[in-house]
N, CA, C and O atoms as CSV, one atom per row, in Angstrom:
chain,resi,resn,atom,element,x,y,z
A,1,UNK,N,N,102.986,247.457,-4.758
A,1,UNK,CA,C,103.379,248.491,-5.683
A,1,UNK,C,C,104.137,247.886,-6.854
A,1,UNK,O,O,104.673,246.789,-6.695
A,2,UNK,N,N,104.219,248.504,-7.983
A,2,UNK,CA,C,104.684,248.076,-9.076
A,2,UNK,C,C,105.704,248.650,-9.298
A,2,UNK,O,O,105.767,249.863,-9.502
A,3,UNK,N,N,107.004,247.598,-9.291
A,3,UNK,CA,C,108.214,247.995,-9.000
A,3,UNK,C,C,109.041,248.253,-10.468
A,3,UNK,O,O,108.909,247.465,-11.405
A,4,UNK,N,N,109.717,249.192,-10.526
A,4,UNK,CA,C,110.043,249.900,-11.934
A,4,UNK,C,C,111.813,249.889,-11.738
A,4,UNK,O,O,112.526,250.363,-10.853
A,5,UNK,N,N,112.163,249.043,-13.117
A,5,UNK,CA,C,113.784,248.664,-13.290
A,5,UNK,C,C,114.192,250.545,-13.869
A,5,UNK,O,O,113.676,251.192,-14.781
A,6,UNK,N,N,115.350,250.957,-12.836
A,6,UNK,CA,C,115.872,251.866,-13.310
A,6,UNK,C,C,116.588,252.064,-14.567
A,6,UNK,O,O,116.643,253.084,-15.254
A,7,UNK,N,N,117.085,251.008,-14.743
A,7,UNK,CA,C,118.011,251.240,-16.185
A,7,UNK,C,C,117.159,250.535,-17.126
A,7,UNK,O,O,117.697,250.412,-18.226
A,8,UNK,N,N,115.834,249.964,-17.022
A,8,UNK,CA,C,115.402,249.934,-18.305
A,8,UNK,C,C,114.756,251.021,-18.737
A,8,UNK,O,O,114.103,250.990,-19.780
A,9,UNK,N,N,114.862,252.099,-17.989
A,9,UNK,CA,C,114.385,253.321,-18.277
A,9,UNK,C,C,115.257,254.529,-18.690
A,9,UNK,O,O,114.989,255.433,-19.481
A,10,UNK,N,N,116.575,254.276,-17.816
A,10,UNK,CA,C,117.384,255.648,-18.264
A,10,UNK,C,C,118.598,255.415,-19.453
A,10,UNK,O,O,119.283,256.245,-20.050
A,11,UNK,N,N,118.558,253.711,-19.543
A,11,UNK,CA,C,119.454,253.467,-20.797
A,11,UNK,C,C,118.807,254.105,-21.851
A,11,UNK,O,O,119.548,254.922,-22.398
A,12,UNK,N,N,117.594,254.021,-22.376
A,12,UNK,CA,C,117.201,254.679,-24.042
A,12,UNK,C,C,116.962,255.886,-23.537
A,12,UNK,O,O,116.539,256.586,-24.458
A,13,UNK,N,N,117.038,256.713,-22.165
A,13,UNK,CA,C,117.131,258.229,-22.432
A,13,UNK,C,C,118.826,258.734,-22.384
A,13,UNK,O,O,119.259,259.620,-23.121
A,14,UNK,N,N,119.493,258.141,-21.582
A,14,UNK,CA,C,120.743,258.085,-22.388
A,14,UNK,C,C,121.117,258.017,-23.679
A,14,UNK,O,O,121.748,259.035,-23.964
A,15,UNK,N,N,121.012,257.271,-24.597
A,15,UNK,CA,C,120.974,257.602,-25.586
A,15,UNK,C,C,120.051,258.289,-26.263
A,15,UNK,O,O,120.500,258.827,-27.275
A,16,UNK,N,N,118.881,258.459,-26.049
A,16,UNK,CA,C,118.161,259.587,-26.891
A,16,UNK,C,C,118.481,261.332,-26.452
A,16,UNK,O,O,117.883,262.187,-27.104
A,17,UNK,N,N,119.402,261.748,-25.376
A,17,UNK,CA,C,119.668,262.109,-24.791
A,17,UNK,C,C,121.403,262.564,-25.351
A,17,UNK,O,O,121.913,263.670,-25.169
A,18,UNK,N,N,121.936,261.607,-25.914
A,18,UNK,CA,C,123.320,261.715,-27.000
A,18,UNK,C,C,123.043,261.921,-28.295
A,18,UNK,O,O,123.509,262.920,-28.844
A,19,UNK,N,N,122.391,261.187,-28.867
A,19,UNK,CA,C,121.471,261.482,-30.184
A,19,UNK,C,C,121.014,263.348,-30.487
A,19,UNK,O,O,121.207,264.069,-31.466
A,20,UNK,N,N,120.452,263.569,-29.339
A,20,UNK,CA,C,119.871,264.763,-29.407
A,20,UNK,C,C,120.703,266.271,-29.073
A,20,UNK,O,O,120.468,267.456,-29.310
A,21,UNK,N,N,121.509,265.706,-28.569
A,21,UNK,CA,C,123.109,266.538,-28.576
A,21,UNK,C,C,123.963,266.283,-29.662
A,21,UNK,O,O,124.470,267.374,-29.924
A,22,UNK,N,N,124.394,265.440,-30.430
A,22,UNK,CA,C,124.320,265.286,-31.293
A,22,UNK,C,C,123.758,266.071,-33.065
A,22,UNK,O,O,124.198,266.474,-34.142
A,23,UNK,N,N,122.599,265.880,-32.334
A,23,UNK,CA,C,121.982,266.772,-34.032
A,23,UNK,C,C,122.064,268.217,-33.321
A,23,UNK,O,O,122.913,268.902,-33.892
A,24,UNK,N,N,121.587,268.735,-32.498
A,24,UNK,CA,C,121.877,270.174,-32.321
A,24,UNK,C,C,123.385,270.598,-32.330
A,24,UNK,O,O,123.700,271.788,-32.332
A,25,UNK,N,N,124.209,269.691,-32.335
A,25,UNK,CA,C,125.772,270.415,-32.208
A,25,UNK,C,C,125.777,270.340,-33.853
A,25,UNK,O,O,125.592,271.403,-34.447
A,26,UNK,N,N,125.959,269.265,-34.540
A,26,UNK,CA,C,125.778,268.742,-36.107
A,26,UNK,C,C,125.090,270.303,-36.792
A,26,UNK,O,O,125.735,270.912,-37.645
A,27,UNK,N,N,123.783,270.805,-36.314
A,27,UNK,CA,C,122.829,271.546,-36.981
A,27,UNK,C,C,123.808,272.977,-36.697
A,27,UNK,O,O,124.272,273.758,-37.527
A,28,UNK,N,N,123.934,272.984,-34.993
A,28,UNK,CA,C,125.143,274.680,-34.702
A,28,UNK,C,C,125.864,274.620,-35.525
A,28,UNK,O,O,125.979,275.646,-36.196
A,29,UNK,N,N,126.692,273.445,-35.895
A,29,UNK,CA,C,127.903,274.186,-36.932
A,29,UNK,C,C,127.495,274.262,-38.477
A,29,UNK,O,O,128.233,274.901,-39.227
A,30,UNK,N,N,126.770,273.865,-38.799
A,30,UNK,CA,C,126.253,273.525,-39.945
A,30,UNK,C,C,125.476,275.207,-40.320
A,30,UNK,O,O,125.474,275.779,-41.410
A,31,UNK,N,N,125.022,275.563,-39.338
A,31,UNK,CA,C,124.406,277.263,-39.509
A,31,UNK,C,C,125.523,278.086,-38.814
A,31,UNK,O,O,125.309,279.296,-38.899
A,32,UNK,N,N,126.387,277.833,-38.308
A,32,UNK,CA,C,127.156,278.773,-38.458
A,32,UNK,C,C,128.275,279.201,-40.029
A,32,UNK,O,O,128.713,280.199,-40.602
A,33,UNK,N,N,128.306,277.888,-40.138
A,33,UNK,CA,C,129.367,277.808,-41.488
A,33,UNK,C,C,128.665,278.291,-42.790
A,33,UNK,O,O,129.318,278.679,-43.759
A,34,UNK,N,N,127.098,278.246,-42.769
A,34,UNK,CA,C,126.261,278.925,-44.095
A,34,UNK,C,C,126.011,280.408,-43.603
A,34,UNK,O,O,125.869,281.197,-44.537
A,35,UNK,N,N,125.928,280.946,-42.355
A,35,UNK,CA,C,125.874,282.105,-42.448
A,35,UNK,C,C,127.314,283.446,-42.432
A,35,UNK,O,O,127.416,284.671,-42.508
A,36,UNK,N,N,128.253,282.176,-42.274
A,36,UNK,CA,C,129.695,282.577,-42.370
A,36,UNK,C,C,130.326,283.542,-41.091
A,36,UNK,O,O,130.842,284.651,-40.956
A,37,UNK,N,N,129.936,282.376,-40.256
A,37,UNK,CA,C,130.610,283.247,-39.084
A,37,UNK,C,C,131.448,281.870,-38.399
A,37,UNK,O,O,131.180,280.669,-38.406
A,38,UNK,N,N,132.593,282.669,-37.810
A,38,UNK,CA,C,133.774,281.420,-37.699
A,38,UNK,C,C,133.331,280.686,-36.379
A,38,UNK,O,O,132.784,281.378,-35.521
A,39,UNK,N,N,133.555,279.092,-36.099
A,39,UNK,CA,C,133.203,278.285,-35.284
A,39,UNK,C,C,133.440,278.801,-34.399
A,39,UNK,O,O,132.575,278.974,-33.540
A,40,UNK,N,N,135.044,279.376,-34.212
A,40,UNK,CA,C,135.680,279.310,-32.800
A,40,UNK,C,C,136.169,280.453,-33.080
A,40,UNK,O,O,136.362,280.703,-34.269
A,41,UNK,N,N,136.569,281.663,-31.853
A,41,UNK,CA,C,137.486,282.840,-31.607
A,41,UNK,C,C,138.527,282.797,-30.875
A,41,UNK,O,O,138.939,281.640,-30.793
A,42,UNK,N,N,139.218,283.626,-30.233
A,42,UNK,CA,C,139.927,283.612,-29.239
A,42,UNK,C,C,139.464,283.612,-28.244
A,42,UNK,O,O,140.157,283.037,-27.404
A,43,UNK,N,N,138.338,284.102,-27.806
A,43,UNK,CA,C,137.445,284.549,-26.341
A,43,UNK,C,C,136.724,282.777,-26.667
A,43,UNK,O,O,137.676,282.031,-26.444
A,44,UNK,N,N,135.971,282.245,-26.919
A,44,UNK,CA,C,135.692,281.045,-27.144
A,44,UNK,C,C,136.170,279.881,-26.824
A,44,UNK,O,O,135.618,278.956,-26.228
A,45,UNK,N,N,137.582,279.994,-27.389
A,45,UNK,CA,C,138.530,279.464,-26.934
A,45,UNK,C,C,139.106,279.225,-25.409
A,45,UNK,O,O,139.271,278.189,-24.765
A,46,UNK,N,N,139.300,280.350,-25.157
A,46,UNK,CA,C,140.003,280.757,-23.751
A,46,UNK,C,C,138.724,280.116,-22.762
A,46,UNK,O,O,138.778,279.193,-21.949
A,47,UNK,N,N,137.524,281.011,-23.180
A,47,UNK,CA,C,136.618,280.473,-22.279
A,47,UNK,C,C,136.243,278.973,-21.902
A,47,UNK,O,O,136.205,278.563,-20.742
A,48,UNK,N,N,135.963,278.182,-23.066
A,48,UNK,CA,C,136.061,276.545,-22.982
A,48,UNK,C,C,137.048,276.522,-22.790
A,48,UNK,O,O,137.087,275.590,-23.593
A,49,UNK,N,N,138.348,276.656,-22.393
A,49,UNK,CA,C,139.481,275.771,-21.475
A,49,UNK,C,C,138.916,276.609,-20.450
A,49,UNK,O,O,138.349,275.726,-19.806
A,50,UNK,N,N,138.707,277.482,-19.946
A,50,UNK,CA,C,138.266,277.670,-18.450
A,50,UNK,C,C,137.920,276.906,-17.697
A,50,UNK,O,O,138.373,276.457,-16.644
A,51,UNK,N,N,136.499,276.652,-18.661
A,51,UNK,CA,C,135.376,276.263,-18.133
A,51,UNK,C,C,135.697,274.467,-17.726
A,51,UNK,O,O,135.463,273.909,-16.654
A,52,UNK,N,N,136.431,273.734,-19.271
A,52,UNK,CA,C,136.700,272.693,-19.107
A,52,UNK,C,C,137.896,272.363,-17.954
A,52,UNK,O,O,138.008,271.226,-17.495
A,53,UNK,N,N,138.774,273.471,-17.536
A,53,UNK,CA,C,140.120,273.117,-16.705
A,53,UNK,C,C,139.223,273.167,-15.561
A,53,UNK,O,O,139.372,272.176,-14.847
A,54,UNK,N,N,138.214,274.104,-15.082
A,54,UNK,CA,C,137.557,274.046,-13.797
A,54,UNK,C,C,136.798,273.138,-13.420
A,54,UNK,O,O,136.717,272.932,-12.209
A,55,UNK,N,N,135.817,272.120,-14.598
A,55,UNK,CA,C,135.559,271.304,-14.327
A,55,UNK,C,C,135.967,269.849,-13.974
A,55,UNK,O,O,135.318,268.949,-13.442
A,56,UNK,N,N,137.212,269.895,-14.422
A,56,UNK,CA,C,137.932,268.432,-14.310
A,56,UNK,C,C,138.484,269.004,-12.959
A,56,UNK,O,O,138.766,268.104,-12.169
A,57,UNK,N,N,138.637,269.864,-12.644
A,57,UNK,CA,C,139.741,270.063,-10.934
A,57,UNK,C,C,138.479,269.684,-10.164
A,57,UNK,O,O,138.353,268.641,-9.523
A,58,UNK,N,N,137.645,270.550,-10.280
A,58,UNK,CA,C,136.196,270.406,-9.640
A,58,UNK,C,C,135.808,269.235,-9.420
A,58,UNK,O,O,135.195,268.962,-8.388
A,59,UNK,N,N,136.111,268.277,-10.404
A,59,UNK,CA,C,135.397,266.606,-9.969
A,59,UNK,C,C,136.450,265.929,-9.345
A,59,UNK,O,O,136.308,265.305,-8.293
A,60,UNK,N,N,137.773,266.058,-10.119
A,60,UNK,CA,C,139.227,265.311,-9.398
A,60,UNK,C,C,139.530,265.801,-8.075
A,60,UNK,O,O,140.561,265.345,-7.580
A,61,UNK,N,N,138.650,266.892,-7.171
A,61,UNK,CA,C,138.580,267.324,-6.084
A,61,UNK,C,C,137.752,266.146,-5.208
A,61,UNK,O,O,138.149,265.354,-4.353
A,62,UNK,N,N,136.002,266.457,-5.988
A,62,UNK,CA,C,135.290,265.872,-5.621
A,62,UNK,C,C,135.449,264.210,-5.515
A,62,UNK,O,O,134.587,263.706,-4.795
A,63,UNK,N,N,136.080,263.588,-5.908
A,63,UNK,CA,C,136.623,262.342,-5.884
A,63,UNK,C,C,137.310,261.711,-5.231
A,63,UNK,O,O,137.252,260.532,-4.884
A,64,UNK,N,N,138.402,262.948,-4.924
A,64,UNK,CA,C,139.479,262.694,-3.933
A,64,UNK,C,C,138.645,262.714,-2.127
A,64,UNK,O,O,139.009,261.976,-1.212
A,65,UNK,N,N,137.480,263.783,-2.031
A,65,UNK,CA,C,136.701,263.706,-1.016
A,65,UNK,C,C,135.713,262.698,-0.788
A,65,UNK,O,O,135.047,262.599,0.243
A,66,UNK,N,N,135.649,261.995,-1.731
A,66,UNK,CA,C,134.732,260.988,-1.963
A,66,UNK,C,C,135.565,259.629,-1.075
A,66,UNK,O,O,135.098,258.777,-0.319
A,67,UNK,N,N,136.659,259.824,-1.446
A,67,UNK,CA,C,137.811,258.622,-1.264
A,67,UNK,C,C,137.920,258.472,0.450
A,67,UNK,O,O,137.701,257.567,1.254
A,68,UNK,N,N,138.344,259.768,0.519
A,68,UNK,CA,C,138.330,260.067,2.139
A,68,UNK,C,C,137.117,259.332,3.023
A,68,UNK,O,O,137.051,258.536,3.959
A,69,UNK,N,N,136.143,260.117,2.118
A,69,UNK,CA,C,134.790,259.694,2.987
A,69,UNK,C,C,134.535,258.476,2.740
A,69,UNK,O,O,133.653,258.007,3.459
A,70,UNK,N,N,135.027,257.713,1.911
A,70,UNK,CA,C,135.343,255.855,1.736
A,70,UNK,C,C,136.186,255.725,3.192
A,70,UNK,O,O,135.942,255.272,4.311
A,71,UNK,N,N,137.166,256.295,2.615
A,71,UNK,CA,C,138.239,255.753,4.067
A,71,UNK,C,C,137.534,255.813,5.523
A,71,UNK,O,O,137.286,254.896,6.305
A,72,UNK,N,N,137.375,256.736,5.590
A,72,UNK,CA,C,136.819,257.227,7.150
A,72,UNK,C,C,135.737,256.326,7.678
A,72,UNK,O,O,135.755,255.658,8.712
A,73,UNK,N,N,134.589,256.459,6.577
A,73,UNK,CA,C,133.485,255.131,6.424
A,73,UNK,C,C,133.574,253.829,6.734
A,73,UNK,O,O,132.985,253.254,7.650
A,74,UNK,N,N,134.372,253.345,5.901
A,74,UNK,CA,C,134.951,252.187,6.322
A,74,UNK,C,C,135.377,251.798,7.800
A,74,UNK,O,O,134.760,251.261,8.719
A,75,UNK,N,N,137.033,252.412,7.636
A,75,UNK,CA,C,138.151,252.273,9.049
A,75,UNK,C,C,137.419,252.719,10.053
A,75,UNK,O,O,137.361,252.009,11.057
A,76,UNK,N,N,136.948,253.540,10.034
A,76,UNK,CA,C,136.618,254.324,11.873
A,76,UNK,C,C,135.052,254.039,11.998
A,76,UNK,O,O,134.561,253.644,13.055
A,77,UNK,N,N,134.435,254.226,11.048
A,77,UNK,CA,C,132.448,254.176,11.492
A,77,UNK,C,C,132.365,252.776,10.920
A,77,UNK,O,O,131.287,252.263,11.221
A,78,UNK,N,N,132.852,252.281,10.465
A,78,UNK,CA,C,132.243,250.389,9.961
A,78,UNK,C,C,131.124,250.597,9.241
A,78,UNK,O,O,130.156,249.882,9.499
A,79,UNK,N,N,131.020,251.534,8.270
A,79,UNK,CA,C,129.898,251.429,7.503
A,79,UNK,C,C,130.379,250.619,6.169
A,79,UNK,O,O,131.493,250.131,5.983
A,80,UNK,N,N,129.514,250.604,5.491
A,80,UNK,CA,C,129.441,250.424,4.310
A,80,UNK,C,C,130.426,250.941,3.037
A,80,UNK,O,O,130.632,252.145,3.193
A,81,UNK,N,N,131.020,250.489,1.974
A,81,UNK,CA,C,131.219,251.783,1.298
A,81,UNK,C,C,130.880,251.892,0.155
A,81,UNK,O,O,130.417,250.832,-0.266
A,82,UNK,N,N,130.890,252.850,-0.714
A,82,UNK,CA,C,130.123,253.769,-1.584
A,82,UNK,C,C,130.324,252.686,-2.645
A,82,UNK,O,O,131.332,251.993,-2.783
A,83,UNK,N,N,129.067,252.646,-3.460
A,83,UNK,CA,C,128.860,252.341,-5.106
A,83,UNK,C,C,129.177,252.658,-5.669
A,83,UNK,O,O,129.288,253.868,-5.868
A,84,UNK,N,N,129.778,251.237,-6.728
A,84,UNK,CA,C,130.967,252.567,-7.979
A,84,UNK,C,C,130.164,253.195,-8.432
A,84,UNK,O,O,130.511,254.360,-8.632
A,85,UNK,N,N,128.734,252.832,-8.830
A,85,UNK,CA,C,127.770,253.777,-10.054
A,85,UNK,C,C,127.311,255.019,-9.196
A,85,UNK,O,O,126.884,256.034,-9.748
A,86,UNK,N,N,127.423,254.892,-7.703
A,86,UNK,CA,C,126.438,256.279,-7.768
A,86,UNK,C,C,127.881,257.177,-7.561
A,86,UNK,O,O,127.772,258.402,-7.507
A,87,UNK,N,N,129.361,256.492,-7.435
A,87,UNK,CA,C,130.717,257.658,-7.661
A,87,UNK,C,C,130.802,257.704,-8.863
A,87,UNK,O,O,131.644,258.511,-9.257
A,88,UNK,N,N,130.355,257.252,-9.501
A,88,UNK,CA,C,130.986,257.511,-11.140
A,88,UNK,C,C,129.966,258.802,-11.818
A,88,UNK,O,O,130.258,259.828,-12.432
A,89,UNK,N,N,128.574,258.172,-11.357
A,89,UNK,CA,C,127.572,259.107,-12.028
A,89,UNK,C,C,127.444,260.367,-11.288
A,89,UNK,O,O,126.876,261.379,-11.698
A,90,UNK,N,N,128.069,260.195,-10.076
A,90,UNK,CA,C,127.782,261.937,-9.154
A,90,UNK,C,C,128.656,262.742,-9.902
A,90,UNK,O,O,128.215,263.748,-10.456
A,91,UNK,N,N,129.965,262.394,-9.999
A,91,UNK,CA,C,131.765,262.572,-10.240
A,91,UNK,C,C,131.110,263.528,-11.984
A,91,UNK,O,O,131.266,264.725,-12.224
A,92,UNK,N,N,130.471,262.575,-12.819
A,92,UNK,CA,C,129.970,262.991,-14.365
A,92,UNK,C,C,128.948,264.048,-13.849
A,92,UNK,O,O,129.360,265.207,-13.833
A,93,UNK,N,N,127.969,263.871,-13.524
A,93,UNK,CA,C,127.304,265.029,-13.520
A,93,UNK,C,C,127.544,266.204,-12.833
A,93,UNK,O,O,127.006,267.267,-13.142
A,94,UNK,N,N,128.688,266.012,-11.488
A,94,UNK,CA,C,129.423,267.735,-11.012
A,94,UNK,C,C,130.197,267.999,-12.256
A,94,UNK,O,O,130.241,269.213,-12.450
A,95,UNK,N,N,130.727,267.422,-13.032
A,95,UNK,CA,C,131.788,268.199,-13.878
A,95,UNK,C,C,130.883,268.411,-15.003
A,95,UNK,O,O,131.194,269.297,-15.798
A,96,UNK,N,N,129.979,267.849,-15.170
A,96,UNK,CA,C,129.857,268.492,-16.519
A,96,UNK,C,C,128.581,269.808,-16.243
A,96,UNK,O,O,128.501,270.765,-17.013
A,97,UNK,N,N,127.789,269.667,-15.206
A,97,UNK,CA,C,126.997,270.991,-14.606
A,97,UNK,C,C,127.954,271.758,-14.427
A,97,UNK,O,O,127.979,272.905,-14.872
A,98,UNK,N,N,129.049,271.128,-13.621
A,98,UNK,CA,C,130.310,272.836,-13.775
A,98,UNK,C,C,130.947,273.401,-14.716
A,98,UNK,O,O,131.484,274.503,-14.606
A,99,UNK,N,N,130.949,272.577,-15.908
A,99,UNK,CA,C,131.340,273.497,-17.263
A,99,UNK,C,C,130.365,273.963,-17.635
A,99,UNK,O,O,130.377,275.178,-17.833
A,100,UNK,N,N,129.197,273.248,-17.869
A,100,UNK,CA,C,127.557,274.592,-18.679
A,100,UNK,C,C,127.868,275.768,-17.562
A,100,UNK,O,O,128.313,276.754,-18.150
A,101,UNK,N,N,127.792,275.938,-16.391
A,101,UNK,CA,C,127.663,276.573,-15.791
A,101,UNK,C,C,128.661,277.855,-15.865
A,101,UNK,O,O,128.374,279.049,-15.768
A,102,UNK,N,N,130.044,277.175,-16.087
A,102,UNK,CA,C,130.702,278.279,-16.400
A,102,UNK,C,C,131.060,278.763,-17.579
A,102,UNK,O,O,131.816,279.700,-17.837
A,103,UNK,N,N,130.627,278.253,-18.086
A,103,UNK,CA,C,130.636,278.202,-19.973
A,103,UNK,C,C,129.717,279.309,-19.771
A,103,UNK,O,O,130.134,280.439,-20.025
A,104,UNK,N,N,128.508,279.152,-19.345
A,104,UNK,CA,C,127.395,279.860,-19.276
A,104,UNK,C,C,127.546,281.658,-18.610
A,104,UNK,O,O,127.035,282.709,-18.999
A,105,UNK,N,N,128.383,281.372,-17.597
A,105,UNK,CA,C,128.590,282.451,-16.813
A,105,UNK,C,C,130.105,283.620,-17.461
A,105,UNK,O,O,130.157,284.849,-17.486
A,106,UNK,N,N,131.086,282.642,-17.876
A,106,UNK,CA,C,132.525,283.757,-18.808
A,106,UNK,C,C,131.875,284.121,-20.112
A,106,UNK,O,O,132.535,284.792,-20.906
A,107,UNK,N,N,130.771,283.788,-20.391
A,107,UNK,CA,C,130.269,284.037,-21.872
A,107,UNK,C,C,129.197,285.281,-21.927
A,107,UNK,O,O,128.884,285.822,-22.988
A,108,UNK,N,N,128.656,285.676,-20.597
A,108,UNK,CA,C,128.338,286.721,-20.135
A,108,UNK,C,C,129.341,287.829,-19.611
A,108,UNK,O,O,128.871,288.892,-19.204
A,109,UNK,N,N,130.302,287.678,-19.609
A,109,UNK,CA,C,131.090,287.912,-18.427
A,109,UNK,C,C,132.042,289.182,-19.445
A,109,UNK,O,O,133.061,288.764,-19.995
A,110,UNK,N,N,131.717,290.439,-19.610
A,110,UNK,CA,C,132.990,291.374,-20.416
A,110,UNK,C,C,134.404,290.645,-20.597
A,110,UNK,O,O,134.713,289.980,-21.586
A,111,UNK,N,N,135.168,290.870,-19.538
A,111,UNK,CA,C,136.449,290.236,-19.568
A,111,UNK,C,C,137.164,289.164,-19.092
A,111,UNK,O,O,137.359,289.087,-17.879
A,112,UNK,N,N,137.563,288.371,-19.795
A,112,UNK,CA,C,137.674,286.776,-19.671
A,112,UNK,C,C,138.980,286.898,-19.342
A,112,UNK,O,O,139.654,285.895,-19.109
């Protein structure tokens, strides 16, 4: 079988992937400010610290359980223990799925 390097594949979608977040955030404010409606509100506001305070507890949770399950792994079962890249990249992608998510969900939501 023809064996395929992971990161010579997900490094340029990483960045094409920042790039492309990038021009759509660049382009959002750029049409909000010509059609004259203000960036940010109070409900906007409130909501992104929600969303952002829940996601950083949410991963600094998940991390701290991560640690444990290092410890335990280690000391008592003699396994192995965990890769920094697949704790670093799990740790990034729960927190930041848990802010779209709740970004997504108080922005529906009547009262914040």
């Amino acid at each position: 079988m023809c064996e395929v390097d992971i990161w010579a594949l997900s490094i340029p979608v990483i960045g094409l992937t920042i790039v492309a977040v990038a021009i759509y955030t660049l382009w959002t404010i750029t049409k909000s400010k010509k059609s004259g409606f203000p960036l940010d509100d109070e409900r906007t506001t409130k909501i992104s610290g929600k969303a952002y305070k829940a996601g950083f507890l949410i991963g600094a949770y998940y991390l701290i359980a991560l640690n444990f399950y290092n410890i335990i792994s280690i000391e008592f079962l003699r396994g192995e223990p965990l890769e920094s890249m697949l704790v670093i990249n799990s740790a990034l992608i729960i927190m930041g799925v848990t802010v779209i998510v709740l970004k997504i969900y108080l922005e529906r939501k009547e009262d914040v």
